[in-house]
C-alpha positions in Angstrom: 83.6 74.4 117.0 86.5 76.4 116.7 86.4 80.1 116.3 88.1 81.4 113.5 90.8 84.6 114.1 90.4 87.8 112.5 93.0 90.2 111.7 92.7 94.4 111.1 94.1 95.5 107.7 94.5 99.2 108.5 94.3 102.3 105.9 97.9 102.7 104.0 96.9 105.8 103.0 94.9 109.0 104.0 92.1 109.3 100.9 88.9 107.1 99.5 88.6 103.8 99.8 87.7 101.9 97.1 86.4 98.2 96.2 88.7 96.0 95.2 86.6 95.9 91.7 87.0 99.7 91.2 90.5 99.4 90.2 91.6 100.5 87.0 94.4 97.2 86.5 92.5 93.9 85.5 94.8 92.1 87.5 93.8 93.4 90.7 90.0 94.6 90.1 89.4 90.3 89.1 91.2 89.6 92.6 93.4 88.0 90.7 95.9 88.9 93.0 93.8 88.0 96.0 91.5 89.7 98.1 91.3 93.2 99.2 91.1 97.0 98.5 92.4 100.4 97.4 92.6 103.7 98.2 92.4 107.1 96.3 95.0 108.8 98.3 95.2 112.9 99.0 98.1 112.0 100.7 101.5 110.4 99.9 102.7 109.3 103.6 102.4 105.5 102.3 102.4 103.1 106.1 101.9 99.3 106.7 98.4 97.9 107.3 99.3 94.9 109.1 102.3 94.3 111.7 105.0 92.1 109.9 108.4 91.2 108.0 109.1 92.7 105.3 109.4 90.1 102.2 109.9 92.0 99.2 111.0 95.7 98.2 110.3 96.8 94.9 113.4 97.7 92.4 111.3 100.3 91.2 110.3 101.3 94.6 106.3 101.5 93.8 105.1 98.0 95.5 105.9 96.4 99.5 105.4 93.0 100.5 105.0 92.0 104.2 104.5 88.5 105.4 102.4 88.4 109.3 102.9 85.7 112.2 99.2 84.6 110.9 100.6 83.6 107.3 99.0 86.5 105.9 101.0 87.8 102.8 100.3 91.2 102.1 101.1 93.2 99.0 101.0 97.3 99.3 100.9 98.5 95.6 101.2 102.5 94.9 100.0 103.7 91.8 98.8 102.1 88.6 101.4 100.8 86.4 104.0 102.7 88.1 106.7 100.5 87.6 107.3 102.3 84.0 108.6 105.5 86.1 111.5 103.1 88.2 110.7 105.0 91.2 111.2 108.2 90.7 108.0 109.8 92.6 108.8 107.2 95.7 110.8 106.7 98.6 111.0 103.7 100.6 111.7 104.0 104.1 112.4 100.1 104.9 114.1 97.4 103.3 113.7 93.2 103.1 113.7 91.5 106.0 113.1 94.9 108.4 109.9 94.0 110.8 107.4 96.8 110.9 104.1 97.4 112.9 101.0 98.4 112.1 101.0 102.0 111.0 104.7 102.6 110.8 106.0 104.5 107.5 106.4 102.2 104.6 107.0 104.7 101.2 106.4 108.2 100.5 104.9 109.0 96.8 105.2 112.1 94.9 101.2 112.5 94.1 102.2 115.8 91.8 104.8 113.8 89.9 102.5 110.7 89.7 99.9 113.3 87.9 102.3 114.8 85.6 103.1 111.4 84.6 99.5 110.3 83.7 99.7 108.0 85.8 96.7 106.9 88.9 98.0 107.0 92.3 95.7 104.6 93.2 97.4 102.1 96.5 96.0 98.9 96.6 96.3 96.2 99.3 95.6 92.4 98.8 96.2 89.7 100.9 98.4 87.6 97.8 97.8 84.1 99.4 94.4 84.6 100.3 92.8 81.7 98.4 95.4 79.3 101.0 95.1 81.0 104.6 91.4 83.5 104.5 88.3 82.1 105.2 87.1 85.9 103.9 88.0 89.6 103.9 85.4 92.2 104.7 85.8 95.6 103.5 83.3 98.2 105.9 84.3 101.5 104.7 83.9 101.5 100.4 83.4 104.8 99.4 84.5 106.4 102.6 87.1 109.2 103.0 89.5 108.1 105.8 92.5 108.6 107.7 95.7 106.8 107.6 96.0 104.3 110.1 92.2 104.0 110.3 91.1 99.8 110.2 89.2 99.1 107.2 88.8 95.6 106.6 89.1 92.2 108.6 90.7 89.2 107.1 89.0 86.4 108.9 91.6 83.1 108.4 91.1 79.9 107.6 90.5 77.8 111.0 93.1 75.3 108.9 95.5 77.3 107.9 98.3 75.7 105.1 101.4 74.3 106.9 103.8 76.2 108.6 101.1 79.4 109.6 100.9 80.5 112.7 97.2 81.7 113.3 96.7 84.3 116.1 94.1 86.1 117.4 95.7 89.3 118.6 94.3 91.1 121.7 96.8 94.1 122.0 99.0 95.4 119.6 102.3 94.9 122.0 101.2 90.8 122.2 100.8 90.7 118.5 104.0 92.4 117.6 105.8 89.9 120.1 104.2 86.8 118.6 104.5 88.2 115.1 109.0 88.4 116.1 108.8 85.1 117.3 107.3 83.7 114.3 109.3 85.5 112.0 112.4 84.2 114.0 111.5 81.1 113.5 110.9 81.5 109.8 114.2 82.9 109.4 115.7 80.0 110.7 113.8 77.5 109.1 114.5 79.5 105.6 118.0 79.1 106.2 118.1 75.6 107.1 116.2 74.8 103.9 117.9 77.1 101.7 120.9 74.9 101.6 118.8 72.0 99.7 116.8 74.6 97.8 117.3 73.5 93.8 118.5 76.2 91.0 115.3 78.6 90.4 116.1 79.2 87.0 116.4 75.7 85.8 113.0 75.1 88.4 111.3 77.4 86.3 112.9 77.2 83.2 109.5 74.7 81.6 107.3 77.6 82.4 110.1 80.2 80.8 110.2 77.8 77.8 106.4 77.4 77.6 106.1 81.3 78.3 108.9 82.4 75.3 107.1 80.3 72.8 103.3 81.5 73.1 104.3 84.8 72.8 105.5 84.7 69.5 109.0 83.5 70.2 112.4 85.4 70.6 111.8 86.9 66.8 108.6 88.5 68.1 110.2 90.0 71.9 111.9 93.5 71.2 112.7 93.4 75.3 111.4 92.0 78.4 111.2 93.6 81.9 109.2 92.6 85.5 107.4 94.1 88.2 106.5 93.0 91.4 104.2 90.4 90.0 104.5 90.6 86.2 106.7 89.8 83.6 106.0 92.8 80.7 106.9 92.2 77.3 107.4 94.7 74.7 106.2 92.9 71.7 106.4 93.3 68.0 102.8 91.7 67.4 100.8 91.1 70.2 98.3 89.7 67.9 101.0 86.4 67.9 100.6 85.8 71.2 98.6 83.2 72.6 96.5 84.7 75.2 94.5 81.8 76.4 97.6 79.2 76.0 99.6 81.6 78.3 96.7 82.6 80.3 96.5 78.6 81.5 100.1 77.4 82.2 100.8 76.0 85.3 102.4 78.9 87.2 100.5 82.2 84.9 97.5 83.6 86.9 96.6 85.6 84.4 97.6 87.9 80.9 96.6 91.4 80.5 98.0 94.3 77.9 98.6 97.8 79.4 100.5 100.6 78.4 102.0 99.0 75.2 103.1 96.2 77.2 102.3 92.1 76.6 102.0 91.6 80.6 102.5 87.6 81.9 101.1 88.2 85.6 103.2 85.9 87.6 102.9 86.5 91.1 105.4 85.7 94.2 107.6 84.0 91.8 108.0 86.5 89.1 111.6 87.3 89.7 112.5 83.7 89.2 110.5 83.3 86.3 112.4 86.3 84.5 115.6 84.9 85.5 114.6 81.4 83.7 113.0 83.5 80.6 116.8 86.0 80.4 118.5 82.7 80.5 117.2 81.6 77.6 116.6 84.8 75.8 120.0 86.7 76.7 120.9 90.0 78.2 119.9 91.6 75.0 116.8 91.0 75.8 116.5 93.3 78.9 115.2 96.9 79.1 118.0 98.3 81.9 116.3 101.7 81.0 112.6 100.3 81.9 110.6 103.1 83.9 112.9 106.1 82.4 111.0 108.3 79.8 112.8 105.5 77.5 110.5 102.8 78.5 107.4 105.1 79.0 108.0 106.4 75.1 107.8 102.7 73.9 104.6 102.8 74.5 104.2 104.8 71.7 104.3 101.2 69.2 100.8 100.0 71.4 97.8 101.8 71.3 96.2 102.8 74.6 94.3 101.6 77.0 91.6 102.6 78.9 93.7 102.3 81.8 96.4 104.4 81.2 95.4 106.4 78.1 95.0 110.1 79.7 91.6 111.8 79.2 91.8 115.1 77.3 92.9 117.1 74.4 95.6 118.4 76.7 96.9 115.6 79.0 96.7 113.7 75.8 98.9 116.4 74.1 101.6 115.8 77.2 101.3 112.3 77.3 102.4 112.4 73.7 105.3 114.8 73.9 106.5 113.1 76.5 106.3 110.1 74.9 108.6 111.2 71.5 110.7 113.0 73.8 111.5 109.6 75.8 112.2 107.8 72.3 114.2 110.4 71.4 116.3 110.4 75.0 116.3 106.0 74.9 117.5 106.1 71.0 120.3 108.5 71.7 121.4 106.9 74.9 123.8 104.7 73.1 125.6 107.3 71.1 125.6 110.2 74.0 129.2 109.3 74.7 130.8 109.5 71.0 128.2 112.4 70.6 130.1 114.5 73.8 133.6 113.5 72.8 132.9 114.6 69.0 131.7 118.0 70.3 134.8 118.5 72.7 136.9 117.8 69.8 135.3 120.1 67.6 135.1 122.6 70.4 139.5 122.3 70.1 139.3 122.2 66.2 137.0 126.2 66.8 139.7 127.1 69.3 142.8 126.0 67.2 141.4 127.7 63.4 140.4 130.5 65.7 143.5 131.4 66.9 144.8 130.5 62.9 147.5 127.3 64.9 145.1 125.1 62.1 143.6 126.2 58.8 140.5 124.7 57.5 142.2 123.5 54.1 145.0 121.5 56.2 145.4 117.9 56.2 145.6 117.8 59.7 142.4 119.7 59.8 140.4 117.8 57.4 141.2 114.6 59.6 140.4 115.7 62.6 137.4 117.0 61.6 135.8 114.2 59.7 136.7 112.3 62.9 134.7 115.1 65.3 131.8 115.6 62.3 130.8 112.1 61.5 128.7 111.1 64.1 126.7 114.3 63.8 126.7 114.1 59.8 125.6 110.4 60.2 123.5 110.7 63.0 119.9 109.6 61.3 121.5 106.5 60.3 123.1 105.5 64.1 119.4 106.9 65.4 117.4 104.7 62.8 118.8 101.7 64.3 118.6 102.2 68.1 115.2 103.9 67.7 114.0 100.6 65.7 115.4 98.7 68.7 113.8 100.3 70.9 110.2 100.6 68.8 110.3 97.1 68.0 110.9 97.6 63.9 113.8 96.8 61.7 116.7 98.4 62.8 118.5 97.7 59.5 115.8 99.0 57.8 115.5 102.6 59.4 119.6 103.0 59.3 118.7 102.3 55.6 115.8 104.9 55.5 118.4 107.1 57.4 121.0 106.7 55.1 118.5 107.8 52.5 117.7 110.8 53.9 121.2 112.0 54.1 122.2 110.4 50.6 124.4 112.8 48.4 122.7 114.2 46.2 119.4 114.6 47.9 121.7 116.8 50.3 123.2 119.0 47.7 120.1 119.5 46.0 119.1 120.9 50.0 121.2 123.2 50.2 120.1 125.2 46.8 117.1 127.1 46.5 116.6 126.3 43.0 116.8 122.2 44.0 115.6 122.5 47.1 112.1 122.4 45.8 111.5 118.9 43.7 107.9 116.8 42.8 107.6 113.0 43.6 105.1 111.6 41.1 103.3 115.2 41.1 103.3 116.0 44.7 105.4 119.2 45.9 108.1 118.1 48.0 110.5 120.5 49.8 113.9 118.8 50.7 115.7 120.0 53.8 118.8 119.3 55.4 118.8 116.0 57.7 122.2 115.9 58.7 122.2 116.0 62.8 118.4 115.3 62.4 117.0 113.5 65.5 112.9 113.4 65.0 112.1 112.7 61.9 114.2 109.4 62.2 112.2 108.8 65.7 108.7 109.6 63.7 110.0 107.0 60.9 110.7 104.9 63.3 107.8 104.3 64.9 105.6 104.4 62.0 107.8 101.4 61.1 106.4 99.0 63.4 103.0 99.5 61.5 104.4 99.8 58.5 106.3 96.4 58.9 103.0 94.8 60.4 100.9 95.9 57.6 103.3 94.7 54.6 103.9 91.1 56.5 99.4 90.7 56.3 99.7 90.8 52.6 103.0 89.6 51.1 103.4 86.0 51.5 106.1 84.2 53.5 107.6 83.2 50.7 108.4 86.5 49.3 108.8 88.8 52.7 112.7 88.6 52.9 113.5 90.5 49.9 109.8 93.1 49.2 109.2 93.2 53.1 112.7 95.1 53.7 113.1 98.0 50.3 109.2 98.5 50.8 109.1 99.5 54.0 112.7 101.9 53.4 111.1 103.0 50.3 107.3 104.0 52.5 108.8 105.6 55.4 111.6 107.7 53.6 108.3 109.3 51.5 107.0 109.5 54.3 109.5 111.6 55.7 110.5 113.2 52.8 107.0 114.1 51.1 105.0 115.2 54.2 107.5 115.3 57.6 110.3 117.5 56.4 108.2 120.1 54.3 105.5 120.1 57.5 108.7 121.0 59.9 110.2 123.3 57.1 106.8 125.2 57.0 106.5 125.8 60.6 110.4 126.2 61.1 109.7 128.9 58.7 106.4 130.4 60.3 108.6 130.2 63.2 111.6 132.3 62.3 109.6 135.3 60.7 108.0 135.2 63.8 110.9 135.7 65.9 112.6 137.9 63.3 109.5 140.2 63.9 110.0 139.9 67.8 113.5 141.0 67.4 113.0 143.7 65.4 110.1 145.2 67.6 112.4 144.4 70.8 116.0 142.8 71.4 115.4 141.9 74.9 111.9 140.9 74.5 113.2 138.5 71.2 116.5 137.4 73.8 113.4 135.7 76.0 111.8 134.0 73.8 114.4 133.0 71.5 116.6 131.6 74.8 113.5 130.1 76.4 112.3 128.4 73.6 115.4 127.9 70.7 116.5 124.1 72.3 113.2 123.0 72.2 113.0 123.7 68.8 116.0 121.9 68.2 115.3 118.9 69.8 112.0 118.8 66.7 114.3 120.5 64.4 112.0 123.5 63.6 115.6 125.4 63.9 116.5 125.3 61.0 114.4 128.3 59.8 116.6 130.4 62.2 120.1 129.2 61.0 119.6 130.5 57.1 118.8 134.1 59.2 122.4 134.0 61.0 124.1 133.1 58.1 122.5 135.7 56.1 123.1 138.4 58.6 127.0 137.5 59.1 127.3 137.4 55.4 125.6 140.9 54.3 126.3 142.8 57.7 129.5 141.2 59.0 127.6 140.0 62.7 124.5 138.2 63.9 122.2 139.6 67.0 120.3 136.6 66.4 123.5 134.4 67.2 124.8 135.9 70.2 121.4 135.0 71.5 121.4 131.6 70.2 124.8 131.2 71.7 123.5 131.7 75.4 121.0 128.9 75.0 124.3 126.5 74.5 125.7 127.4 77.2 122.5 127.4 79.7 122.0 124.2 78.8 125.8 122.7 79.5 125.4 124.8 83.4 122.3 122.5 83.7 123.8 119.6 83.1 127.1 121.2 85.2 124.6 121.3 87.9 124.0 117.6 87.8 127.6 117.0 87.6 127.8 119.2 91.0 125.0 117.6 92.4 124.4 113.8 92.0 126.7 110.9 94.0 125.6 108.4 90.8 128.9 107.8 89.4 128.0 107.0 85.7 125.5 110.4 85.7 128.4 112.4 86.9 130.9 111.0 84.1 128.3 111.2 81.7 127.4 114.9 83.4 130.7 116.8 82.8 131.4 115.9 79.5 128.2 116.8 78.0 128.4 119.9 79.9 132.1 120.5 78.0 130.5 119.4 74.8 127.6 122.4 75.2 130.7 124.6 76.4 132.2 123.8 72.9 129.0 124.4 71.2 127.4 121.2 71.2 124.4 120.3 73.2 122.7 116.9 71.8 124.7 115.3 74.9 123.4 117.2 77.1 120.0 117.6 75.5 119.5 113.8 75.0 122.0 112.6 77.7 120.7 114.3 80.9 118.5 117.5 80.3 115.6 115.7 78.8 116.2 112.0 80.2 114.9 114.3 83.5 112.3 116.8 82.2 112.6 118.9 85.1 116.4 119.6 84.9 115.1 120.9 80.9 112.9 122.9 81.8 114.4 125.3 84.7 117.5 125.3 82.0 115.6 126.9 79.3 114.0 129.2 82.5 117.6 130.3 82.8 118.2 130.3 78.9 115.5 133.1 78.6 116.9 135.1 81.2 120.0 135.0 79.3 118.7 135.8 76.1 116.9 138.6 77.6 120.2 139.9 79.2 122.1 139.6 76.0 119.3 141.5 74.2 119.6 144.3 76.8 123.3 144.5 76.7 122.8 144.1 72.3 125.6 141.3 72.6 126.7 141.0 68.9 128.5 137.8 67.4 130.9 138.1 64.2 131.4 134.7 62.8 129.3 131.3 62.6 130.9 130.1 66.5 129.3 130.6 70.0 129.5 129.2 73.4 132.2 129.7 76.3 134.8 127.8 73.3 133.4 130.7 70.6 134.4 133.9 72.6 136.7 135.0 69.2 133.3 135.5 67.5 132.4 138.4 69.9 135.4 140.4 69.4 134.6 143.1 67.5 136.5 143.2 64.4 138.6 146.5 63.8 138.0 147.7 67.7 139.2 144.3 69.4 137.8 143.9 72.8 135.7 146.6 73.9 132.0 147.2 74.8 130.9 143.9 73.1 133.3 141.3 74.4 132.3 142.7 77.8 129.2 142.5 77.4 129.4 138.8 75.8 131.3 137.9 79.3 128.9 139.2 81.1 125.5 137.5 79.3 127.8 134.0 78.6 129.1 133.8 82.4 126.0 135.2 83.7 124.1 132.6 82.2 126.5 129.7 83.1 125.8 131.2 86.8 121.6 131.2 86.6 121.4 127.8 85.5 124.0 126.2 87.3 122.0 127.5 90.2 118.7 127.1 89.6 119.1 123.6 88.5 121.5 123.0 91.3 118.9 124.3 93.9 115.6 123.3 91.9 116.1 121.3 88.8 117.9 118.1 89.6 117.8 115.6 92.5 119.4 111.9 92.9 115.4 110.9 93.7 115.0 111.9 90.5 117.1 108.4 89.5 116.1 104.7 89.1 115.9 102.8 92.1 118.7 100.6 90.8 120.9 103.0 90.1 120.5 106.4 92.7 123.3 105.3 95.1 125.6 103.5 93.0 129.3 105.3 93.4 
């Protein structure tokens, strides 16, 4: 009787190894997958456990395929659902078609940024035609800690393996990693003598698209579609449309499982093909380019859950959900970040031409001009409404609607007076506030809409949904909003203010700190707008604003950040993007640099408000004063002092402004911003 061969799967990964059943993915603990294990890493030096050709890379960097001379296909997976990050915590070190051995570097991981992102490290191996060529895979060391490179299981093969394996029973590694280049030679060749014959994958696969499309609801029920190594992972409006078992049973599916707000269609090998058959017939408005970013992360927030990647913890789960609205917030201002940057150059020349009195603000010329530079900002909620609803999954017609609503005419004048700003909806106090340049309310409305939507389609009949579905669901979200978001952020904006009024009052510098550090931040969740009524008030009564030469600094901190990333990155697109949010901030407008770059990369945010409070605490120290409603490098007029002209104050404004411009340039240059930091797809592109 012949002997079967074995083959060593060595240790990817320095850490504990696991059963293959321990997993937390469905997929891979059922083996649907195929046979193997995992490892909880304490290391991130990722390296092959098995000599072999590389087959298949990752676009988001977090999976490797290698294919042996013994027909083994192995899959080296890092982290659980990781491909909603696009490879920022991992660098690959080889690429398709490369031939590794046994123990050479595959992939680095970034275990701290894996954590910060909630996400389990967790590297699995599994041998993905296992079923075809294994006879059986013994795991010896479950449960043990051990080292990279250290054998942990044996894959013993099939004594009749499926045509066209090679089965070997290796004696040294130098033998194996010569038979393992012949037969991979070989392959090659035979690849490219079939590959001439080989039919259209799309229209090969184009049944099981079909079949795939329609038992999830249909192209009405698919808000975008994206793909892993092994899955295709719909963002659905109502999973509860799908058809799990219909799915789960097609001729080419292994399997359907729901994870992080995603419907996912596990695929296997052939996933790639089976996308490009499903985006034939969908269309390329169907495709999430910014899956992985916070964008795609923050969709999450339609889905509940899962006990797989919900994080455990009052705090984590605090993150988790910041993280998540801030990554809404970045994907749903994506689309408007370039009118947003030019609108705030051109007001930026509009400040410097009434400044120096070549414009006046009653001109034609003016008025023009500035409608053109103000709209966007004005109108924002109703631009937001519709590509945060695109990328929620709710109506975006709808939530430009609820948008337009909350910036409807009289509603706004009635604002902006004390004695109107307080009104009653059917007996419950309601205070209105401004929502003109307002970004999360509409983000909050927005993804309450999905539920909202879900929950009015359950009771009104089909009949009658076209016309009640639509002004029901504008009419429930804009109370909503109205009645219990904007008087909640008024409170606390408010709470907030005499706070910091109190802190600046006790101490300049100490209120230059905090204020810098933390004003952006509370512009990016509006709670600002307590502060503003304080600057105008000052400039009004006393002629100048402490408060606003401080508020001034965190503008231009945050366009030296995103200078920084100008210096810094080769990605083409991120540096054009880059330098004109950073002239924008210069000219006293920071949303594209906020929602463009700062926050799109966390880090790059947070190391710029770092620098921000170091500026506010310099201008406090210096007692910078501002004379009119301007800031910024564009607003230096503002710090002349009236009557005196430049003296002590305008020096000191150059030297807090420039100072600042300097520390965050730096520190995010040196700390805040790398090209790593970028999708896979996108890092190197020129």
């Amino acid at each position: 009787m012949k002997k079967a061969a074995t083959r060593r799967l060595l240790a990817p990964v320095a850490g504990r190894v696991l059963a293959l059943a321990d997993v937390q993915d469905p997929v891979f603990a059922t083996a649907t997958m195929g046979p193997g294990f995992a490892i909880q890493p304490t290391d991130g030096r990722v390296v092959a456990p098995v000599s072999g050709r590389v087959t298949v890379v990752a676009a988001t960097k977090h999976a490797v395929g290698l294919v042996t001379a013994s027909g083994l296909e192995v899959l080296v997976h890092m982290g659980i659902d990781t491909v909603e990050l696009n490879g920022a915590p991992f660098v690959c070190h080889v690429q398709v078609g490369d031939t590794v051995q046994a123990g050479e570097v595959l992939a680095e991981m970034d275990l701290a940024a894996l954590q910060r992102a909630q996400k389990l490290a967790t590297v699995i191996v599994v041998v993905t035609n296992g079923q075809t060529v294994l006879d059986d895979l013994i795991v010896a060391a479950t449960d043990q800690m051990v080292t990279a490179k250290t054998a942990v299981a044996t894959a013993v093969l099939a004594v009749t393996p499926v045509p066209g394996a090679q089965v070997v029973t290796p004696t040294t590694a130098a033998s194996d990693a010569k038979l393992e280049s012949e037969s991979e030679s070989k392959s090659e060749s035979e690849s490219k003598s079939k590959s001439k014959s080989k039919p259209n994958s799309t229209s090969k696969y184009a049944h099981l698209a079909t079949a795939i499309v329609t038992n999830v609801g249909g192209p009405g029920n698919i808000s975008s579609v994206i793909h892993c190594i092994t899955r295709l992972r719909f963002y659905l409006k109502d999973e509860h449309r799908a058809q799990d078992a219909v799915i789960a049973n097609l001729d080419g599916v292994i399997d359907v499982a729901k994870a992080g707000g995603q419907y996912q269609v596990v695929i296997g090998p052939a996933v790639n093909e089976v996308y490009d058959a499903v985006m034939a017939q969908l269309g390329p408005a169907f495709a999430d380019t910014t899956a992985g970013t916070p964008t795609a992360t923050a969709t999450q927030a339609a889905g509940a859950p899962t006990e797989t990647d919900a994080p455990t913890g009052w705090l984590p789960r605090l993150r988790h959900g910041v993280s998540q609205v801030i990554g809404v917030m970045t994907a749903a201002m994506i689309p408007v970040i370039g009118i947003l940057a030019g609108s705030g150059i051109l007001k930026g020349i509009l400040a410097a031409l009434t400044g120096f009195h070549v414009l006046t603000v009653t001109s034609g010329t003016y008025m023009v001009l500035n409608a053109v530079a103000d709209a966007t900002f004005y109108f924002l909620p109703v631009v937001l409404g519709f590509t945060a609803a695109k990328k929620l999954g709710s109506d975006p017609i709808v939530l430009a609607i609820v948008g337009a609503i909350l910036i409807y005419p009289s509603l706004m004048t009635a604002a902006g007076h004390a004695t109107t700003a307080q009104i009653t909806f059917f007996g419950v106090p309601t205070h209105l506030m401004s929502y003109a340049a307002s970004v999360f309310p509409m983000i909050v409305a927005a993804w309450l809409g999905v539920s909202v939507e879900r929950g009015l389609k359950r009771v009104i009949p089909l009949y009658l949904r076209s016309v009640f579905v639509p002004i029901l669901e504008a009419l429930i979200l804009s109370v909503i909003v109205l009645v219990v978001i904007g008087p909640l952020i008024t409170m606390i904006s408010k709470g907030l203010a005499s706070g910091i009024l109190a802190i600046y009052n006790f101490s300049p510098a100490l209120s230059g700190l905090v204020i810098g550090g933390l004003y952006q931040t509370m512009v990016i969740f509006g709670l600002h707008w307590g502060i503003i009524p304080i600057v105008i008030n000052d400039i009004a009564t006393n002629g100048h604003s402490y408060l606003n030469a401080i508020l001034s600094i965190t503008m231009v901190a945050q366009g030296g950040a995103v200078l920084a990333v100008f210096l810094k990155s080769k990605n083409k697109p991120l540096k054009e993007i880059s330098l004109a949010a950073a002239i924008s901030a210069f000219c006293g407008v920071t949303e594209p640099a906020l929602y463009g770059v700062n926050l799109k990369y966390k880090r790059v945010f947070v190391v710029a408000s770092i620098a921000s409070g170091l500026g506010g605490l310099l201008t406090g120290l210096l007692h910078v004063n501002n004379y009119a409603l301007s800031g910024s490098l564009i607003g230096f007029p503002a710090f002349i002092t009236p009557g005196v002209g430049i003296g002590p104050n305008f020096y000191g404004y150059l030297i807090s402004h420039y100072g600042t411009l300097l520390i965050a340039t730096t520190l995010v240059y040196l700390f805040g911003f790398s090209d790593k930091m970028l999708p896979a797809t996108s890092a190197t592109t020129k």
